[in-house]
C-alpha positions in Angstrom: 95.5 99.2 121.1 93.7 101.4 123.3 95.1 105.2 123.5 94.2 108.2 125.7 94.2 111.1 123.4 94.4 114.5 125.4 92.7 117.5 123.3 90.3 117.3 120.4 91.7 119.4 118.0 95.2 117.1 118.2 96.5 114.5 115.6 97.1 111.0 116.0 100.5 110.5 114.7 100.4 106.3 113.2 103.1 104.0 112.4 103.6 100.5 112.3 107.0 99.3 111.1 107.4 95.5 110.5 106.8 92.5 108.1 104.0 92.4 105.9 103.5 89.5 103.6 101.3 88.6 100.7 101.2 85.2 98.8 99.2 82.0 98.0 98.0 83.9 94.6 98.8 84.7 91.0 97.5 88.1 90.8 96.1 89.7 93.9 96.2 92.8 96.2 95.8 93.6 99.5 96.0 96.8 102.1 97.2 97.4 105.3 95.8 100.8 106.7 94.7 102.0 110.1 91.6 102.9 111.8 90.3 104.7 114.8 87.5 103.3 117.0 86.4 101.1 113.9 86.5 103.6 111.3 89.5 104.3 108.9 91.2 107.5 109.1 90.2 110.0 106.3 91.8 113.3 107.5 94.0 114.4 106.1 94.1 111.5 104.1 94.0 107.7 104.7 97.0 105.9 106.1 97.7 102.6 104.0 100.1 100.6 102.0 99.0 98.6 99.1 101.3 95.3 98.0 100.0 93.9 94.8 101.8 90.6 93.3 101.5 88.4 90.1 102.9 84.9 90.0 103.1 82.3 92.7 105.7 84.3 95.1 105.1 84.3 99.3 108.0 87.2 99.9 108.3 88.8 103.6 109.1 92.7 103.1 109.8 94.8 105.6 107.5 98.0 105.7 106.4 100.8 107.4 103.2 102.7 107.3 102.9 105.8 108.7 101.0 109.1 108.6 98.8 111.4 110.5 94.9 111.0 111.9 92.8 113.6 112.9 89.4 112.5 111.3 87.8 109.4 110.4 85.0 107.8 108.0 83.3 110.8 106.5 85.7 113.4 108.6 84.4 113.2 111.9 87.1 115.1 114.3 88.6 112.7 116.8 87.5 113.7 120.2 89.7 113.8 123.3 89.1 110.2 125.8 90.2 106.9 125.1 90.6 105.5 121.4 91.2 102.2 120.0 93.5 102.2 117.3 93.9 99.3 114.9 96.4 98.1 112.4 94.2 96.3 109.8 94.7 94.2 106.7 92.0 93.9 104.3 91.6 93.4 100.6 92.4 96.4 97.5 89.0 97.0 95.7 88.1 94.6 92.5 90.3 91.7 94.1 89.6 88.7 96.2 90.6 88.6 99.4 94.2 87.3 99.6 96.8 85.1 101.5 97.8 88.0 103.7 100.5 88.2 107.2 101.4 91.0 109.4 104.2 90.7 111.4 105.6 86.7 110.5 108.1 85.7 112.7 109.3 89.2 113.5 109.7 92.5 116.2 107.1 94.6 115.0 105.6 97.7 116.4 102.4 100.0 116.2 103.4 103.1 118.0 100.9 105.8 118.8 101.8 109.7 119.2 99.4 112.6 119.6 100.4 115.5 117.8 99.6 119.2 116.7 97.6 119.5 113.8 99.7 120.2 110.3 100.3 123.8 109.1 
């Protein structure tokens, strides 16, 4: 989802509200978290939602996953220009890589807002 982002020393706002779904398993995890031209956001802290599951379930759960962005990777600032912003799914550490979905058979939404930086 590319985004024009104005001044450097704004935040990216991130949310994505919808259904997320993890299944096909007995015990596994997996994240869904955000990144920024490829890298995942890391100031002020790293946007994600973990689902972790044990026993053979496949539930559809509606979430949201939101916070703010205004570094990435090792804290690089994000600069003003355009930015491609991603909704990932990948798996927790120490697990396999799991039956995962993102929005099944749903509205879903990644919205995108550039922000002052917290106080």
């Amino acid at each position: 989802c590319p985004f024009v982002k104005r001044e450097t020393g704004s935040y990216l706002r991130l949310t994505y509200e919808g259904d997320i779904r993890l299944a096909g398993c007995n015990v596994c995890c997996m994240r869904w978290y955000f990144t920024v031209d490829g890298a995942e956001c890391s100031v002020p802290a790293k946007i994600d939602a973990v689902v972790h599951i044990t026993g053979s379930i496949n539930h559809h759960r509606p979430g949201t996953v939101s916070g703010l962005c205004g570094g990435v990777g090792d804290g690089r600032t994000l600069q003003q220009g355009e930015r491609n912003v991603q909704f990932r799914v990948g798996k927790c550490n120490a697990f396999e890589t799991s039956d995962a979905y993102t929005c099944w058979n749903s509205a879903c939404r990644v919205i995108v807002e550039e922000v002052p930086p917290p106080q």
